[in-house]
C-alpha positions, 0 to 999 in steps of 0.5 A: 788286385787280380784274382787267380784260380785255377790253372792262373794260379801256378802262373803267379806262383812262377813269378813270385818264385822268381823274386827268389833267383839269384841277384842280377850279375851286374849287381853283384859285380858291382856290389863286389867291388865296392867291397874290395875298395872299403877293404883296401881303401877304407875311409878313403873309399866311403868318402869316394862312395858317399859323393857318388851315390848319396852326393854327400860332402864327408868333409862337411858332415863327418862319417860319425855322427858326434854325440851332440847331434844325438843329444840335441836330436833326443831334447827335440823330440815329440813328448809323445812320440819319446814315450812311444818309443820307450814302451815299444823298448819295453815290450821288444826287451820282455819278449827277448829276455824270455828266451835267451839260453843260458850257460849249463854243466851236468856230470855224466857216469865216470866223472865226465863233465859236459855242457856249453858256456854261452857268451855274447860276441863282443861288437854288434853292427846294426843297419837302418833304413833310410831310403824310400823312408827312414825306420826308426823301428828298425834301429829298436829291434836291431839294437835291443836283442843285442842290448838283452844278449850282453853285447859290449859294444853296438856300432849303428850306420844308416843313410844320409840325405845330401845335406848329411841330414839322419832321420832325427827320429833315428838319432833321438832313438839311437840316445835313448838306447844309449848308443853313441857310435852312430855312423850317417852311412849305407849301403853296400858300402858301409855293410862292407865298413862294418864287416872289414872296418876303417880307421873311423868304423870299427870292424864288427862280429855280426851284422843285422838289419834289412836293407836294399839289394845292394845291401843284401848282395853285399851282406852274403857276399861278405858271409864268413868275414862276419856273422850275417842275420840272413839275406833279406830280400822285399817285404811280403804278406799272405793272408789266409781267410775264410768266408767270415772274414772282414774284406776292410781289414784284409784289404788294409793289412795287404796295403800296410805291406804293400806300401813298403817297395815296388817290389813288396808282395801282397797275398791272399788265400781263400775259398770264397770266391764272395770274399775275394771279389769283396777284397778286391773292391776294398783294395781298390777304395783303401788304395785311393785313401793312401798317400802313397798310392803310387808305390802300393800299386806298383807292388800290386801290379808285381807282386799282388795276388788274390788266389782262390782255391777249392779248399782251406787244406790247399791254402795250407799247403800253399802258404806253406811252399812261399813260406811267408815273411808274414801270415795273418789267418783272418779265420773262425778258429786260427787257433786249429789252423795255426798246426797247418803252418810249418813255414812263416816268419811271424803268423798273427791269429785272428781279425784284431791282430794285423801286421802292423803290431808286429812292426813297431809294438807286439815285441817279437822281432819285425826283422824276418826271413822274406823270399821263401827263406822261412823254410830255414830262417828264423826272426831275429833274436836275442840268441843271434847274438850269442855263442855257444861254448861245447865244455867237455872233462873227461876223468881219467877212468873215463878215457880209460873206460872209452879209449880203445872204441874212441882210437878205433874209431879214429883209426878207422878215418885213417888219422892214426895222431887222433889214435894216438892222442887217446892211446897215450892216455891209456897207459 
């Protein structure tokens, strides 16, 4: 990895920022037009699609994936592996239940009666993975929010290889959240059967989950037609470490999020230059250790920094302006430098808690606003699912009491009805 100081540094920062520039017009041309053939088309369409970019034959493989095939997944899987799988449910289901808003009413002078009912939209969709590899982790934390909101139905697609093969870990998981409407379909085109619906897809409230750039474009193209969680762009990582700091576990945590794309970013902030050079090095040996060593240094050569600056209250101020999806503060007291950090998807304090625990175990959600979108995101949870309800019961002493400044007010906009509407009630 290279290290930047200096007048290097806005250097990097400028291509970091890049990553954040709109999708490319081809992209988005292309991606537009799928849309509107899963819209007119419907299945007709994902058929047509599924040949032409995943070169399978639907007529052999059916879009849905019948119950059989996830019950049988589920009896196959590893013992172990199952009861992993069940404690990571567990630990993603208490975190969410903690903070989920409830329905509330309280009276007012007057005999006025306000408050909001909260409800769960009714059909969730849920998008996994199955590219450069398959992510069964995304299928619990997209699902079980939703399950802890109250949602009725939850409809999952993810990716097929040629032969209609799903990940059978993805399947087994799906059965045991207890999940039948799995669909072997992705990308840009199954975003847009979610979010328009087919004869065999059926249309969905909100669609979560991370996914390619065909995915994401799709995603905001198709914002309104549908909820959408937030437009997820490549994986990323900053660390923030001081000189105390162990250069083997900073190297490891870089190369977990390293690993994810080509296109991943890796970043550490420190005002030790010992630590950097030593960081460095252990990139370098971790890396050759690492089976895939080929995709982490391509992430590296884009998006892989090492920035040394003068002082921690810069590293801050760093961190803060490319708000991370992840921060890690490899620091002495992480705890005093946690108020320094207003812009991050997750911050994981101290040496023993790498990335890799929010992935799959912690509980809070792994999926994360990327791309500086952590200045306005926030992860996803059990509140994404739910719809707020305003409750407003006036008295007629209350109208009364309130009507004429309420008609002025109205009057003032020019929308003489609204007046109305309230002076009528003052007679």
């Amino acid at each position: 990895m290279h290290i930047y100081q200096d007048k290097d540094i806005s250097r990097y920062i400028e291509r970091f920022e890049s990553r954040r520039s709109s999708v490319s017009a081809q992209v988005e041309r292309s991606v537009a037009d799928i849309l509107v053939q899963v819209r007119d088309k419907g299945d007709e369409a994902l058929i047509e699609y599924g040949k032409r970019f995943d070169a399978v034959d639907y007529s052999r493989h059916p879009l849905r994936i019948s119950v059989e095939e996830l019950v049988r997944a589920h009896a196959e899987l590893d013992s172990e592996l199952l009861q992993i799988l069940r404690q990571a449910r567990q630990n993603i289901k208490s975190f969410h239940e903690k903070g989920v808003p409830q329905s509330r009413l309280h009276w007012e002078e007057d005999d006025v009666l306000l408050g909001q009912r909260v409800t769960p939209i009714e059909r969730a969709g849920v998008y996994v993975p199955g590219g450069l590899a398959a992510y069964p982790s995304s299928l619990l934390m997209g699902v079980v929010p939703a399950q802890v909101a109250g949602v009725k139905e939850i409809v999952v697609i993810t990716p097929c290889d040629a032969n209609g093969r799903v990940n059978p870990v993805i399947l087994a998981a799906a059965h045991e959240l207890g999940i039948a409407s799995v669909f072997r379909v992705g990308g840009a085109h199954g975003i847009a059967a979610l979010a328009y619906g087919t004869s065999t897809i059926p249309r969905v409230d909100k669609i979560v989950g991370p996914g390619n750039i065909y995915v994401a474009t799709a995603k905001r193209l198709l914002y309104g037609q549908c909820g959408i969680d937030m437009i997820a762009g490549p994986s990323e990582v900053l660390i923030i470490a001081d000189q105390a700091a162990d250069p083997v576990y900073i190297a490891a945590d870089l190369l977990a999020q390293a690993e994810h794309d080509p296109l991943a970013a890796a970043i550490l902030l420190t005002d030790s230059a010992e630590l950097a050079d030593a960081t460095a090095q252990q990139v370098l040996l971790q890396t050759k250790e690492l089976p895939r060593a080929a995709i982490i240094n391509q992430a590296l050569d884009h998006y892989g920094a090492i920035i040394l600056l003068h002082n921690m209250n810069e590293c801050f101020d760093l961190c803060n302006r490319l708000a991370p999806e992840h921060l890690g503060l490899h620091l002495d007291d992480p705890w005093k430098a946690l108020g320094h950090i207003h812009n991050a998807g997750a911050i994981f304090l101290g040496r023993y808690s790498p990335e890799a625990i929010g992935d799959y175990w912690a509980g809070p959600n792994h999926v994360l606003p990327t791309n500086g979108s952590a200045r306005f995101f926030s992860p996803l949870r059990a509140e994404d699912f739910l719809k707020v309800s305003s409750i407003i019961a006036y008295s007629q002493e209350a109208i009364r009491k309130h009507g004429r400044k309420i008609a002025a007010f109205a009057k003032n906009e020019g929308l003489e009805a609204h007046a109305a509407a309230i002076a009528k009630r003052m007679d």
